[in-house]
C-alpha atoms as one frame of an Amber mdcrd trajectory, in Angstrom:
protein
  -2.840  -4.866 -20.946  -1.362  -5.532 -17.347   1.645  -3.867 -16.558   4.539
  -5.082 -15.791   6.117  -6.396 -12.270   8.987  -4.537 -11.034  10.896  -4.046
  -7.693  11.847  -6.867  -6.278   9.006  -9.360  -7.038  10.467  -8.985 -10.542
  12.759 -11.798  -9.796  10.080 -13.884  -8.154   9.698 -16.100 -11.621  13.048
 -16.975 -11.951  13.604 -17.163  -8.244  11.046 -20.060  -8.055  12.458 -22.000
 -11.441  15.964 -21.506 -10.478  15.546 -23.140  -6.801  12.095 -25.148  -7.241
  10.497 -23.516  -4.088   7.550 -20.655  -4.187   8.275 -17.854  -2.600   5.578
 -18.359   0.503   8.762 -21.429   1.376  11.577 -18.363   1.140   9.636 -15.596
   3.068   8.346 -18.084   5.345  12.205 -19.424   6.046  13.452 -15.611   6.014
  10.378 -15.039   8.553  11.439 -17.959  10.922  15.108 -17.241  11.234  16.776
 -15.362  14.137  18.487 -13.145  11.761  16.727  -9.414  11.143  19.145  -7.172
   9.508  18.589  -7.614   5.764  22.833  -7.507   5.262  22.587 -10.706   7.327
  19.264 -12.209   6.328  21.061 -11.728   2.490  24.587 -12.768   3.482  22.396
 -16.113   5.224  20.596 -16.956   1.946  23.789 -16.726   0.004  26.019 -19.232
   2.314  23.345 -21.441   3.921  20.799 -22.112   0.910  23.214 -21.431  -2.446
  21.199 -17.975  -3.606  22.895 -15.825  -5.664  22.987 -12.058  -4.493  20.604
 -10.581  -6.323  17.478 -12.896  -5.799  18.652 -13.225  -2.181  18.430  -9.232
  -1.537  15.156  -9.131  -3.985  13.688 -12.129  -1.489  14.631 -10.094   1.763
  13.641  -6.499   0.740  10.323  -7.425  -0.439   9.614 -10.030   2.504  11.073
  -6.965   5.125   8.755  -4.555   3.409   5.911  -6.829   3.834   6.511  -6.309
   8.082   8.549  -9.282   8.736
């Protein structure tokens, strides 16, 4: 039996069906913008691509994690 995601990837499933892009588009955007703070990186996913707060902090803490 596999366990079961948690953190922030946890959202990854419904991140992907709610928006229609894989994740490797979001961290890749998150990677390429001039923005490094995760407050703004979050705040910048909210306003400029219509995320909703939660997947937009999940997307950012795990991509920041990862060594942006």
């Amino acid at each position: 039996m596999s366990e079961a995601v948690t953190g922030p990837a946890s959202y990854f499933p419904s991140i992907e069906k709610k928006y229609g892009k894989p994740i490797s588009e979001w961290q890749d955007l998150i990677r390429s913008s001039p923005l490094t703070r995760h407050g703004e990186l979050v705040g910048w996913l909210k306003t400029e691509h219509g995320l909703g707060h939660g997947h937009a902090n999940a997307l950012v803490a795990h991509t920041l994690s990862q060594g942006a």
